[in-house]
N, CA, C and O atoms as CSV, one atom per row, in Angstrom:
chain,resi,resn,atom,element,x,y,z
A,1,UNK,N,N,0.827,-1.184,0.000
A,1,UNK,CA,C,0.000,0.000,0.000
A,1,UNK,C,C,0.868,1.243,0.000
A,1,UNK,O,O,2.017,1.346,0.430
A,2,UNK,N,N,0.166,2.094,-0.517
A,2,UNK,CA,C,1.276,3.253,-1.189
A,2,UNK,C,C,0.789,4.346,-0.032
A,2,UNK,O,O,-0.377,4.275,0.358
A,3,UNK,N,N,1.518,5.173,0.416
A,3,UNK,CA,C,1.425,6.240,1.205
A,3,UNK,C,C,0.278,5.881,2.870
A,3,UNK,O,O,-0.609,6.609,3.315
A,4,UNK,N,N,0.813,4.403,3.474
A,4,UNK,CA,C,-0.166,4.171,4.832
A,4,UNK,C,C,0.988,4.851,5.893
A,4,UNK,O,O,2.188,4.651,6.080
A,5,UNK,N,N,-0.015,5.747,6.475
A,5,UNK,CA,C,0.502,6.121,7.842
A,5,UNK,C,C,0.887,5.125,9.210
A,5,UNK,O,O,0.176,5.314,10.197
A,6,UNK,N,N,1.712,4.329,9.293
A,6,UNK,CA,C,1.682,3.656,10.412
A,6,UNK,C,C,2.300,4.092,11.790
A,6,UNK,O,O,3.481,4.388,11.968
A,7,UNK,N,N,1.552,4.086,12.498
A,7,UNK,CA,C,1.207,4.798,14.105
A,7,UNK,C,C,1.920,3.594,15.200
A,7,UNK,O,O,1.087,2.688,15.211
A,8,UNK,N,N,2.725,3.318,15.833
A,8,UNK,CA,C,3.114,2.838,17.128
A,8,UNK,C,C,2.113,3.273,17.994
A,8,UNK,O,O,2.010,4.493,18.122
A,9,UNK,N,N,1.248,2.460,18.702
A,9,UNK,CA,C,0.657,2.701,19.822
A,9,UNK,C,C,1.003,2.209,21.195
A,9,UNK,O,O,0.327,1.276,21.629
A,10,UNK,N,N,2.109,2.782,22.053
A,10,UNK,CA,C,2.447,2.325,23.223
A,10,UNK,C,C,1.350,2.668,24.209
A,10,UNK,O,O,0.975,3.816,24.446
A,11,UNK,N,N,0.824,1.460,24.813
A,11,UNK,CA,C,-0.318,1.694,26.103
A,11,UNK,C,C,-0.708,0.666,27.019
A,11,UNK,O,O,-0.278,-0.358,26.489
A,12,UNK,N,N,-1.256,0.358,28.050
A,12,UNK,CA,C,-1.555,-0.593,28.041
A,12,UNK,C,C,-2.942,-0.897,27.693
A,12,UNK,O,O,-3.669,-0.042,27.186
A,13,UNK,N,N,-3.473,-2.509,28.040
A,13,UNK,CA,C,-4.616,-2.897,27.106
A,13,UNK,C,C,-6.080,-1.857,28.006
A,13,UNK,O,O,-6.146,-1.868,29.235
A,14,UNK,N,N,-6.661,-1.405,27.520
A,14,UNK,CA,C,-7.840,-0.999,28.418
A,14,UNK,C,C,-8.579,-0.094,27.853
A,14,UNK,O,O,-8.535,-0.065,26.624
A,15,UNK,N,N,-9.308,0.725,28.439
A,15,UNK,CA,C,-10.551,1.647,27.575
A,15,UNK,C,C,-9.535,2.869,26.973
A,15,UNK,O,O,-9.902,3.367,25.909
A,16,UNK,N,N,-8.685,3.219,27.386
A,16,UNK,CA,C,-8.020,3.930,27.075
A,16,UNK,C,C,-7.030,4.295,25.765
A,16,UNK,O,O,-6.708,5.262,25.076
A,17,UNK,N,N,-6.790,2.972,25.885
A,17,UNK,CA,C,-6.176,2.462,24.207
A,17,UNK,C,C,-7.065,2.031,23.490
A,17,UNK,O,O,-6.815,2.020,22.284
A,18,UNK,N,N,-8.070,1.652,23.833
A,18,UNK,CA,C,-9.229,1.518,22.865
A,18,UNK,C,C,-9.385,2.260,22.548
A,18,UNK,O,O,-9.203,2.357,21.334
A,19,UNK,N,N,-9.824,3.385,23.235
A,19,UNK,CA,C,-10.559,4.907,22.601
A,19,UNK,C,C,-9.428,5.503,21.303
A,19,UNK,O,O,-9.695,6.069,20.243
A,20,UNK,N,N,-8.229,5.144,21.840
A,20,UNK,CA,C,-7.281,5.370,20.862
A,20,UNK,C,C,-7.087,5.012,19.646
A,20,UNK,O,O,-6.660,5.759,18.766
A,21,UNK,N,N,-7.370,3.906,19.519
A,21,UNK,CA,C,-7.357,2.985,18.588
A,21,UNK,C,C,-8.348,3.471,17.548
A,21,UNK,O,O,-8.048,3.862,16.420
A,22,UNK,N,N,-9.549,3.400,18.057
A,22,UNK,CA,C,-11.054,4.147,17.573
A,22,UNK,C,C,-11.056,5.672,16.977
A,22,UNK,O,O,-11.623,6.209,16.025
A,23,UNK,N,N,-10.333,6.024,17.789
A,23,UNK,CA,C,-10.328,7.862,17.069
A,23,UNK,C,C,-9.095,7.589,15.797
A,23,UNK,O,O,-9.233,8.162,14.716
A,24,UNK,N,N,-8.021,6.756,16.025
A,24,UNK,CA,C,-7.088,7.134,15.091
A,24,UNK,C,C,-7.392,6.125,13.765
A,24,UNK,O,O,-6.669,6.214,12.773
A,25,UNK,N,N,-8.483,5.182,13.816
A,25,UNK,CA,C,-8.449,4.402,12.810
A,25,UNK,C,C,-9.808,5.262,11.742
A,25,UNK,O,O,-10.359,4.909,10.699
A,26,UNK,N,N,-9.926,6.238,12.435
A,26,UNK,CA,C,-10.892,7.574,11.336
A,26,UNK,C,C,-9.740,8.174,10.329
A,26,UNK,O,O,-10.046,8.490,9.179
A,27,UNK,N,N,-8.644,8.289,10.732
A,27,UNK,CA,C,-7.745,8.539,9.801
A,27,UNK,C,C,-7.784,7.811,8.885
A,27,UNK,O,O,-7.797,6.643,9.275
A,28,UNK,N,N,-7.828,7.965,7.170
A,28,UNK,CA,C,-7.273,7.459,6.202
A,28,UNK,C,C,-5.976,6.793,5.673
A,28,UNK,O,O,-4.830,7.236,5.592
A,29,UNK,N,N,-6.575,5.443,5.298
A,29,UNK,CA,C,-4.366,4.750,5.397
A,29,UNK,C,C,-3.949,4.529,6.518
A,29,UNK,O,O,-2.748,4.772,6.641
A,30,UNK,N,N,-4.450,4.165,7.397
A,30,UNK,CA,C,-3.337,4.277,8.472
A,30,UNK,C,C,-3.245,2.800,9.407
A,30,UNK,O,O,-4.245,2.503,10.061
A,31,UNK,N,N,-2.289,2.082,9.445
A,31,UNK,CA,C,-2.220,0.976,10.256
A,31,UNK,C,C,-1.570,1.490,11.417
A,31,UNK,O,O,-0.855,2.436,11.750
A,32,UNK,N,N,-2.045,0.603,11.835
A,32,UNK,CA,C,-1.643,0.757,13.670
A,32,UNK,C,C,-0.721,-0.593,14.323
A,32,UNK,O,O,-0.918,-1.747,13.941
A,33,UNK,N,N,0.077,-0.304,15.132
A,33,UNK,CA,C,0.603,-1.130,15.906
A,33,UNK,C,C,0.351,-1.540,17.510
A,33,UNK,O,O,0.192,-0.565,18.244
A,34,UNK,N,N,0.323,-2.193,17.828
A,34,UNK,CA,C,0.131,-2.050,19.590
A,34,UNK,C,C,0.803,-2.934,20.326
A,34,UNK,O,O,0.673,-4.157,20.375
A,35,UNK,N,N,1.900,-1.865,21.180
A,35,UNK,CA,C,2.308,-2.522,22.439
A,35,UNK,C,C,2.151,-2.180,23.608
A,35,UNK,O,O,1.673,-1.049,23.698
A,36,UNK,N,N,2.422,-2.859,24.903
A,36,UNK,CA,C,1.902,-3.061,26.200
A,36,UNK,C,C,2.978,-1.488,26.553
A,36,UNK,O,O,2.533,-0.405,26.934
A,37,UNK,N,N,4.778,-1.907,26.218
A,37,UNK,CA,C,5.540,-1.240,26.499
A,37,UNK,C,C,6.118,-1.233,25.695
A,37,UNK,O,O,5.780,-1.973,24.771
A,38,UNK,N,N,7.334,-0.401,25.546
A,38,UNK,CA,C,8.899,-0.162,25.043
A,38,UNK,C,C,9.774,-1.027,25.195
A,38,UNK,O,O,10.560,-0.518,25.994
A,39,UNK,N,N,10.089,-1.897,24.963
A,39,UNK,CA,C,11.691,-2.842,25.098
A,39,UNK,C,C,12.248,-3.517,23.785
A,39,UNK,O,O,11.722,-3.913,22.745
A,40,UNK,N,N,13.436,-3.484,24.238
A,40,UNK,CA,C,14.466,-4.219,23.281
A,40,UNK,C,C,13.572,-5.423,22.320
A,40,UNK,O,O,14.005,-5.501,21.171
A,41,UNK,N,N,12.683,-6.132,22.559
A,41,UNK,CA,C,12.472,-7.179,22.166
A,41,UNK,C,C,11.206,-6.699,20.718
A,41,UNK,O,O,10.996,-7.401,19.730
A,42,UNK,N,N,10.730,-5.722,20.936
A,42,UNK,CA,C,9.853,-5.266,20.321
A,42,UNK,C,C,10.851,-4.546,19.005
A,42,UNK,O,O,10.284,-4.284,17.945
A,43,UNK,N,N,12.281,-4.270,19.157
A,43,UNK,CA,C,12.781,-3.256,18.256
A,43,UNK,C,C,12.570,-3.954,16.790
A,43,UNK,O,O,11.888,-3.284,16.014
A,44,UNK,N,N,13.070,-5.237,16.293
A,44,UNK,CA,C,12.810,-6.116,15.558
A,44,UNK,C,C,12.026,-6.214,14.534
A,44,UNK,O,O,12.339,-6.251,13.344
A,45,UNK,N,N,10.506,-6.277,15.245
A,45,UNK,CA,C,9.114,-6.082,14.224
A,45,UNK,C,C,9.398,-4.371,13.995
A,45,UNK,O,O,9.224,-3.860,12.889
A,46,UNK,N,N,9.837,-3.608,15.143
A,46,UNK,CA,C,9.679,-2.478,14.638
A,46,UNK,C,C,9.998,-1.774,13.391
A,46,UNK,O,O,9.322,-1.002,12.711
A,47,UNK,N,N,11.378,-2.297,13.234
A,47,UNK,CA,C,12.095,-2.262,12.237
A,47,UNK,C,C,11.134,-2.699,10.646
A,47,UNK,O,O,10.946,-1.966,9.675
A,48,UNK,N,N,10.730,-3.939,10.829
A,48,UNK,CA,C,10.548,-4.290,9.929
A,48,UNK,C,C,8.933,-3.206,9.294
A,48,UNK,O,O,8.438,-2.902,8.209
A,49,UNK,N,N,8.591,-2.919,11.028
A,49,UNK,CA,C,6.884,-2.145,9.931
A,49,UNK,C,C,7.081,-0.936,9.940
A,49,UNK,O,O,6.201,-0.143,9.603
A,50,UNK,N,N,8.527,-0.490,10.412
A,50,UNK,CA,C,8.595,1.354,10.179
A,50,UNK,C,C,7.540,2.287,10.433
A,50,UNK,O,O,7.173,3.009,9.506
A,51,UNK,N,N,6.859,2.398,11.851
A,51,UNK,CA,C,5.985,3.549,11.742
A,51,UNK,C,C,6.633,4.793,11.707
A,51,UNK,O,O,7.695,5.224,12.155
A,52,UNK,N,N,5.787,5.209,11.113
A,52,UNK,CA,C,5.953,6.801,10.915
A,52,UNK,C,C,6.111,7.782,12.517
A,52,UNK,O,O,6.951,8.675,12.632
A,53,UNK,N,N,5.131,7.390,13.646
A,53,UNK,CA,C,4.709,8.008,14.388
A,53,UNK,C,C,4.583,6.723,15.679
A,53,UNK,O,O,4.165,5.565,15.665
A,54,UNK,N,N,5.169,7.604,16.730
A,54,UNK,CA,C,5.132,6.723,18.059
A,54,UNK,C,C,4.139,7.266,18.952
A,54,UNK,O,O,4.252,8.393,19.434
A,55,UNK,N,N,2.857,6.248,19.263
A,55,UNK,CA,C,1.944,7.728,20.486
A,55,UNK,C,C,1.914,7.396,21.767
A,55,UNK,O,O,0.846,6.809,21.940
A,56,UNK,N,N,2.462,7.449,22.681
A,56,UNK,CA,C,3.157,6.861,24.001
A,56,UNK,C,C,1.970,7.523,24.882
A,56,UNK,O,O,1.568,8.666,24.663
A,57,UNK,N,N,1.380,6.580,26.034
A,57,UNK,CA,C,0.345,6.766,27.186
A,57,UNK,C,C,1.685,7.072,28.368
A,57,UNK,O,O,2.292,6.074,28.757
A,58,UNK,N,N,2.037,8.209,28.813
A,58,UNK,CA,C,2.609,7.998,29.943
A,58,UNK,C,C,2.255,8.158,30.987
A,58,UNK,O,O,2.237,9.257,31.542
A,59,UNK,N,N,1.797,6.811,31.619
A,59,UNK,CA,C,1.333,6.928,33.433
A,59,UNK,C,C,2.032,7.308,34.050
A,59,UNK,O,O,3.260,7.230,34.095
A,60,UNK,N,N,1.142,7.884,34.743
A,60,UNK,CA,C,1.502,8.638,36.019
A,60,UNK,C,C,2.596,7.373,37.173
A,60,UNK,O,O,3.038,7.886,38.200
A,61,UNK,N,N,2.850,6.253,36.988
A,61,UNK,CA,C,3.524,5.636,37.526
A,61,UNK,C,C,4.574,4.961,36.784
A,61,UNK,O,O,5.227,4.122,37.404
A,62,UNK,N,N,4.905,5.223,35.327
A,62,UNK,CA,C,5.688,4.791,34.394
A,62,UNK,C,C,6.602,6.197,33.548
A,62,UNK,O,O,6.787,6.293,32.335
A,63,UNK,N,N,6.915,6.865,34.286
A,63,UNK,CA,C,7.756,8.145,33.348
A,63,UNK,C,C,8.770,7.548,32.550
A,63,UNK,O,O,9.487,8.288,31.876
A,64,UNK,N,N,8.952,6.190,32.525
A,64,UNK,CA,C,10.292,5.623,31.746
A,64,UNK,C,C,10.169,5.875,30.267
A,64,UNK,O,O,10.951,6.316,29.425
A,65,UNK,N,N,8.988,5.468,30.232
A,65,UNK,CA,C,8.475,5.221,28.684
A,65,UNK,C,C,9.023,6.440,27.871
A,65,UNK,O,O,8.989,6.407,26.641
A,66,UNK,N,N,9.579,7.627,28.618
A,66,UNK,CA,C,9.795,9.087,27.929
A,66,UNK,C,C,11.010,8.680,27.393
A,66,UNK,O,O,11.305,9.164,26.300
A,67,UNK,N,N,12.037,7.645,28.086
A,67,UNK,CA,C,13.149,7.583,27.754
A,67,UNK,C,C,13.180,6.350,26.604
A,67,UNK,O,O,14.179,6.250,25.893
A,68,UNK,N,N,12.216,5.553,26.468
A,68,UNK,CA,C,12.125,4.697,25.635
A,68,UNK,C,C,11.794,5.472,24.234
A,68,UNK,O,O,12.372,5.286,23.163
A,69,UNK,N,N,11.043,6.114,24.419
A,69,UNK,CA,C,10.575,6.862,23.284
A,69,UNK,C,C,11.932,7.630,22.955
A,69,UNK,O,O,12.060,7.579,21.731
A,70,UNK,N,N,12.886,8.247,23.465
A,70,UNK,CA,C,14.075,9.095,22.919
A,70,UNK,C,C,15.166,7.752,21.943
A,70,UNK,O,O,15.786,7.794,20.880
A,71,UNK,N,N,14.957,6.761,22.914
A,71,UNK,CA,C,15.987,5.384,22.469
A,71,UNK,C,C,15.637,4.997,20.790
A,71,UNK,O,O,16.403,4.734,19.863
A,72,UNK,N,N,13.849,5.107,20.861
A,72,UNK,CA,C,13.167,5.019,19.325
A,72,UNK,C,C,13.918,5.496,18.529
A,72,UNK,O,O,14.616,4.761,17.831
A,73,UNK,N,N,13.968,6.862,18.428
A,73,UNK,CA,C,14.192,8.329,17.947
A,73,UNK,C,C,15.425,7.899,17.544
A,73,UNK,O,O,15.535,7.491,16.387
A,74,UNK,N,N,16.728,7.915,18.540
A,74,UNK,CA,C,17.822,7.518,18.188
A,74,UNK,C,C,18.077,6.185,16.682
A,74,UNK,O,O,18.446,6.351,15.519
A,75,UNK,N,N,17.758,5.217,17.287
A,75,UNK,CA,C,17.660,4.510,16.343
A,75,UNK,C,C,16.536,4.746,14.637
A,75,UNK,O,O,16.878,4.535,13.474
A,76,UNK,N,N,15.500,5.130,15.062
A,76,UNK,CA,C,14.617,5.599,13.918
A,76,UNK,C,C,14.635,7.300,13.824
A,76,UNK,O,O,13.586,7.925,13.980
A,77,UNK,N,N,15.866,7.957,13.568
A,77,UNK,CA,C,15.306,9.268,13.538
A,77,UNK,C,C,13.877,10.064,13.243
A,77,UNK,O,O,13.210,10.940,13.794
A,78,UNK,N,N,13.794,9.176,11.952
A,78,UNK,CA,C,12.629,10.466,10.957
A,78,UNK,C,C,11.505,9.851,11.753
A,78,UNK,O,O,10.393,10.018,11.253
A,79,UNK,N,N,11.566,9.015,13.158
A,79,UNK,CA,C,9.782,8.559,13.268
A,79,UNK,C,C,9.805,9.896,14.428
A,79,UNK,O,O,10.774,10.220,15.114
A,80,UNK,N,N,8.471,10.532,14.416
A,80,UNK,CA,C,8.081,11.150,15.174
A,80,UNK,C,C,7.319,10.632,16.516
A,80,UNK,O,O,6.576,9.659,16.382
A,81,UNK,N,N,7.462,11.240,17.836
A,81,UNK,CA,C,7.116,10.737,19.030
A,81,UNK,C,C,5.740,11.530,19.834
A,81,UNK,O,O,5.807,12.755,19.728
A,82,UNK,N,N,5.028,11.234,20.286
A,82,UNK,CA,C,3.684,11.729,20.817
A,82,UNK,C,C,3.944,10.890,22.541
A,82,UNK,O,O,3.924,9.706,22.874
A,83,UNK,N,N,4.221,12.426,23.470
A,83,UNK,CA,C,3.798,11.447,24.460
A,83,UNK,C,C,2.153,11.600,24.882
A,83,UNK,O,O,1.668,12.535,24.244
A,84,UNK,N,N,1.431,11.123,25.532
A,84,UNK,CA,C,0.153,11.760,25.932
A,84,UNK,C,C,0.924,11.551,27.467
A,84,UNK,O,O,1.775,10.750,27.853
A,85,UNK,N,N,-0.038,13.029,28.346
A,85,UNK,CA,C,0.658,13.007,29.577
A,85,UNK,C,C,-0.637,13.937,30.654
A,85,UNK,O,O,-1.440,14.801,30.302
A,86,UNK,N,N,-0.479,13.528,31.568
A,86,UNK,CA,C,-1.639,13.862,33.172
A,86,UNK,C,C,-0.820,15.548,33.667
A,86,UNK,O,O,-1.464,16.360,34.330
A,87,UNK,N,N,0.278,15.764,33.324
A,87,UNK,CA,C,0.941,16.673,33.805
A,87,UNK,C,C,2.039,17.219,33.256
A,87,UNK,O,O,2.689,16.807,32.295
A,88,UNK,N,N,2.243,18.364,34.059
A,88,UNK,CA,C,3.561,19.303,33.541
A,88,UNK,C,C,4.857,18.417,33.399
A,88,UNK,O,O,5.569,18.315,32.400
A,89,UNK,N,N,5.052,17.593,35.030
A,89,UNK,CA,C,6.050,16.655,35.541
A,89,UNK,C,C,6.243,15.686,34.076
A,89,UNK,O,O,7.296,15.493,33.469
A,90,UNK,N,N,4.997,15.211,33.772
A,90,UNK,CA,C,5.798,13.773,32.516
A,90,UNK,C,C,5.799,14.714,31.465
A,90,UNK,O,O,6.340,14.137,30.522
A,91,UNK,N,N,5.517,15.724,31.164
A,91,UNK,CA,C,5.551,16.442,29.722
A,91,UNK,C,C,7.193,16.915,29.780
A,91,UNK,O,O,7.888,16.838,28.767
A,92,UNK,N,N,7.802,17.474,31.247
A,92,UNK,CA,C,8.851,17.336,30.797
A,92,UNK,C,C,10.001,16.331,30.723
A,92,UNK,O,O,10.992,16.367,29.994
A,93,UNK,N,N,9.605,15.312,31.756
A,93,UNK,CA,C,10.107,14.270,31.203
A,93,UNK,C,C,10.113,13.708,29.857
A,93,UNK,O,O,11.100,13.106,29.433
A,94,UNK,N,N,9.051,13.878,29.165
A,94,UNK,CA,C,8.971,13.904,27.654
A,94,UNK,C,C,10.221,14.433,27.233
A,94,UNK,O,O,11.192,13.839,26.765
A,95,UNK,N,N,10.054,15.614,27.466
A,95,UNK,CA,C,10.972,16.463,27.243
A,95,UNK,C,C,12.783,16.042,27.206
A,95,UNK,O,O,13.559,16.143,26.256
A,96,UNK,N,N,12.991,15.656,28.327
A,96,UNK,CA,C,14.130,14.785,28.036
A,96,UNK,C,C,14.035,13.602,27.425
A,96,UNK,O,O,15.137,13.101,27.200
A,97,UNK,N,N,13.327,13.120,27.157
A,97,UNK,CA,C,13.087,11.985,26.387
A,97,UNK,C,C,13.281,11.817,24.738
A,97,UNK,O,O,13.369,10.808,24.038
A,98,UNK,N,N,13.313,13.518,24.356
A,98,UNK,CA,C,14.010,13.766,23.107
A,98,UNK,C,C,12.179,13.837,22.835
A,98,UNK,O,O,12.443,14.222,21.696
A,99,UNK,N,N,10.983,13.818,22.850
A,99,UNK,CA,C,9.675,13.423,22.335
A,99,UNK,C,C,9.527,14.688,21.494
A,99,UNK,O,O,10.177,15.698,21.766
A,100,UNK,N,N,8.569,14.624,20.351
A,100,UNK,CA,C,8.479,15.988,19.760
A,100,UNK,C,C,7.134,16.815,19.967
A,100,UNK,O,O,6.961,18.009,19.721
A,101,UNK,N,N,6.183,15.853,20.503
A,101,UNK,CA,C,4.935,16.509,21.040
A,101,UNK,C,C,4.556,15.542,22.372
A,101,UNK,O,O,4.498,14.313,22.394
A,102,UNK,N,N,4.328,16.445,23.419
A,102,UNK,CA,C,3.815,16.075,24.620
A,102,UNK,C,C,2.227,16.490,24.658
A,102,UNK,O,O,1.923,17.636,24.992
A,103,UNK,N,N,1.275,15.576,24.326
A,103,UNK,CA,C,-0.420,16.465,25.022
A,103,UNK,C,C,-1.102,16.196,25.789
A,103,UNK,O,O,-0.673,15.088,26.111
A,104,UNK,N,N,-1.783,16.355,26.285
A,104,UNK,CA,C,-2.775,16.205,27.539
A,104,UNK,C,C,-3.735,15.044,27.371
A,104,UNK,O,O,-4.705,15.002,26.615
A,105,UNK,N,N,-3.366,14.246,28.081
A,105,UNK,CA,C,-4.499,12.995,28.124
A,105,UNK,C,C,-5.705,13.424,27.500
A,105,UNK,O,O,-6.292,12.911,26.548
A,106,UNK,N,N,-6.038,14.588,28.268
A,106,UNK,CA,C,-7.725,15.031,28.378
A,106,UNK,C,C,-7.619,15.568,27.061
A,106,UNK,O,O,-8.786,15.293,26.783
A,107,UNK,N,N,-7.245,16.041,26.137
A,107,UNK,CA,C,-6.896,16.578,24.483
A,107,UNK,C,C,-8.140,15.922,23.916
A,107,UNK,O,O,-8.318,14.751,24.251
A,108,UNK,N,N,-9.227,16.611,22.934
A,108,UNK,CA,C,-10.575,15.883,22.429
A,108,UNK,C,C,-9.835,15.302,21.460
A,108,UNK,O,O,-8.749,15.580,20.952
A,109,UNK,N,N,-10.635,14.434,21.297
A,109,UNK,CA,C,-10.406,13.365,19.439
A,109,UNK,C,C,-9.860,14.184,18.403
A,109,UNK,O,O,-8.946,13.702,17.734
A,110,UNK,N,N,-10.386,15.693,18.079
A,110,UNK,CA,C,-10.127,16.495,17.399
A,110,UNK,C,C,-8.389,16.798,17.416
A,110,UNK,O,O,-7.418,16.714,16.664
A,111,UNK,N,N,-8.700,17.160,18.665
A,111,UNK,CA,C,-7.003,17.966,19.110
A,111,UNK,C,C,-5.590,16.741,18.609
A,111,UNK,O,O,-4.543,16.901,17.982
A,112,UNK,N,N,-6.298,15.434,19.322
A,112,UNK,CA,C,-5.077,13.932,19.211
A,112,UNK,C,C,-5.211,14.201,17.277
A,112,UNK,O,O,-4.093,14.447,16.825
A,113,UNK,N,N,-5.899,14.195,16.597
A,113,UNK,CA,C,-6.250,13.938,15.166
A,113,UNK,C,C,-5.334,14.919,14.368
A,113,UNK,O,O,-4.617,14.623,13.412
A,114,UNK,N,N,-5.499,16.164,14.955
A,114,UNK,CA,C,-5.161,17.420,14.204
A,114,UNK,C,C,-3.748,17.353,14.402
A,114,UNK,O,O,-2.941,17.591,13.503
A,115,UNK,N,N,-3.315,16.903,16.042
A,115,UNK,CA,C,-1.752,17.153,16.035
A,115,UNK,C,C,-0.734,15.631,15.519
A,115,UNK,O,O,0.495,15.560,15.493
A,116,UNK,N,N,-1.896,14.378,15.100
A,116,UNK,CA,C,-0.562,13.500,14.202
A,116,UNK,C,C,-1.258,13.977,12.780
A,116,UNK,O,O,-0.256,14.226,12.110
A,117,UNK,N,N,-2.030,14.161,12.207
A,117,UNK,CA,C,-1.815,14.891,10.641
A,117,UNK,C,C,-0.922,15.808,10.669
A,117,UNK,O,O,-0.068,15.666,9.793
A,118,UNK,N,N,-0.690,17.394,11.870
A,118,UNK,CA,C,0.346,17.876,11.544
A,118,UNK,C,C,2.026,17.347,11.548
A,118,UNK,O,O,2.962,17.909,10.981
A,119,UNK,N,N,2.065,16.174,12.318
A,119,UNK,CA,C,3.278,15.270,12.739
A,119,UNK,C,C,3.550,14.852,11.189
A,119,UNK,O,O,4.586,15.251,10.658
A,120,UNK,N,N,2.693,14.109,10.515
A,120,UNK,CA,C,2.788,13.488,9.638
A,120,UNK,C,C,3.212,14.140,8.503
A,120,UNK,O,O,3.867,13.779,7.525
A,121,UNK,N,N,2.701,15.176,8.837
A,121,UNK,CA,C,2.861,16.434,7.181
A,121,UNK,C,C,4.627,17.287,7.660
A,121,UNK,O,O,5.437,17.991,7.056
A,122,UNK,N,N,4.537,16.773,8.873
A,122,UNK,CA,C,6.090,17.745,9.347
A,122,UNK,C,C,5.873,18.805,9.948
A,122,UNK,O,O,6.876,19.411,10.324
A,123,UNK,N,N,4.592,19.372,10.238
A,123,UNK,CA,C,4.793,20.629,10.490
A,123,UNK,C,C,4.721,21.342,12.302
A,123,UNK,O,O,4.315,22.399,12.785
A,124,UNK,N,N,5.293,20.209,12.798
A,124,UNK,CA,C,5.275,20.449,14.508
A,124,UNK,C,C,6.304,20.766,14.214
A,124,UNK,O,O,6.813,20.392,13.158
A,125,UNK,N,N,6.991,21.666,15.196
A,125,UNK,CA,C,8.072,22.066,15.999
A,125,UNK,C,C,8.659,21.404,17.180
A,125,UNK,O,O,8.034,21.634,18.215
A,126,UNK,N,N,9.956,20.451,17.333
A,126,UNK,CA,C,10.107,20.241,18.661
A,126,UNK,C,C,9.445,20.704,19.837
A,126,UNK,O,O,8.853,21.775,19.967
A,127,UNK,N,N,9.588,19.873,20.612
A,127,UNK,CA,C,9.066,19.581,22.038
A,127,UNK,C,C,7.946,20.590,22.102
A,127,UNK,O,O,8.342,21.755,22.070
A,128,UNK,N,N,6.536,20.405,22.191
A,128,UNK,CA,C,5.721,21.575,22.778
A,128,UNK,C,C,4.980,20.847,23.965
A,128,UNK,O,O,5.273,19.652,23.916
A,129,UNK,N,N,4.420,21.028,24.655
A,129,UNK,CA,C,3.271,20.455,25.302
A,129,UNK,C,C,1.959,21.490,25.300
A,129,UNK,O,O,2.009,22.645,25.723
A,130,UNK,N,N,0.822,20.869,24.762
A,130,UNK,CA,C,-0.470,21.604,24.504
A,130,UNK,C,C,-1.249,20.411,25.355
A,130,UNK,O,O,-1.519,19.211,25.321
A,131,UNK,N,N,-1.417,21.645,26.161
A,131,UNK,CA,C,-3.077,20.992,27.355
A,131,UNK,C,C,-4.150,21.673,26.824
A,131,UNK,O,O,-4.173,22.832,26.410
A,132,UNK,N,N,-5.079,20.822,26.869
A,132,UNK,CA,C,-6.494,20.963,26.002
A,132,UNK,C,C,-7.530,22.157,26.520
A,132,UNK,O,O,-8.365,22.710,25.804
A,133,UNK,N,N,-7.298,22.413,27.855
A,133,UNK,CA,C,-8.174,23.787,28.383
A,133,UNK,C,C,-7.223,24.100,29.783
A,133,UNK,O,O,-6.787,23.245,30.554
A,134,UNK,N,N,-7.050,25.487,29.867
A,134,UNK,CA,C,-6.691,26.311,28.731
A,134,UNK,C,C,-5.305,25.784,27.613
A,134,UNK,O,O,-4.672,24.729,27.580
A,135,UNK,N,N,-5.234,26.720,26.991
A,135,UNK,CA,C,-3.788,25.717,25.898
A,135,UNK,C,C,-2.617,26.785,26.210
A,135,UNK,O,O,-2.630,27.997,25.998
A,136,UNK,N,N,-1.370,25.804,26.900
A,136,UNK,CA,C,-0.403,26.661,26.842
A,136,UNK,C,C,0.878,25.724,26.109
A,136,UNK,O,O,0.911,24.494,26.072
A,137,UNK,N,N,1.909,26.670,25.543
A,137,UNK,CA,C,2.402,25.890,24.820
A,137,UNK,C,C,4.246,26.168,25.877
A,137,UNK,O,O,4.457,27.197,26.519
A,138,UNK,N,N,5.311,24.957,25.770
A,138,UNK,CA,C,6.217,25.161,26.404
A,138,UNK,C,C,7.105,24.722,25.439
A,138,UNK,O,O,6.863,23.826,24.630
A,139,UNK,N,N,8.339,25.478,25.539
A,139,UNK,CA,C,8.918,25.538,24.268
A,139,UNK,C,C,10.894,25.592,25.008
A,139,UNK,O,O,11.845,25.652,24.228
């Protein structure tokens, strides 16, 4: 298939990644991947299905995943990283994590939609974090 967007979905299994799953498969072209976590063992298939785009759930009891997501990056430069995040604290952990967009859990369907079409087209700017009400951006 010529021009499919494929999306990394790091999360774990639950309503949460469902909902995810559901809003992003409205996108056109686009396959999806899904893992529980980030590890070495997963790099492999990764390789082989090249997503375009990584969209990382970071719990509030898992900030690692920020650094897994930078390890991606390293190895896959051109894939772009999405963390979703509860707070300032994991957005900047994002932040060291090398991630190129940090957003707010709470972000509507709209907001998650609008900011991987702009990922996809290129047109984010390193690291921002946009919370869904009010929107501030950190740069």
């Amino acid at each position: 298939m010529e021009n499919v967007l494929r999306i990394l979905i790091v999360a774990r299994p639950g309503h949460f990644r469902d909902s995810l799953v559901a809003v992003l498969k409205t996108l056109p072209r686009v396959e999806l991947f899904l893992v529980n976590g980030l590890n070495r063992s997963h790099w492999e298939a990764l390789s082989l299905a090249q997503p375009a785009i990584a969209l990382a759930d970071l719990e509030a009891d898992d900030i690692s995943q920020a650094a897994s997501l930078g390890a991606l990056k390293d190895n896959w430069p051109g894939m772009r990283c999405v963390a979703l995040v509860d707070n300032l604290q994991q957005a900047r952990a994002a932040r060291t994590g090398n991630v190129d967009l940090a957003l707010s859990r709470s972000a509507s369907a709209g907001e998650l939609l609008a900011a991987i079409q702009r990922l996809s087209a290129g047109a984010i700017a390193p690291i921002r974090y946009v919370q869904a009400y009010p929107v501030s951006v950190m740069s």
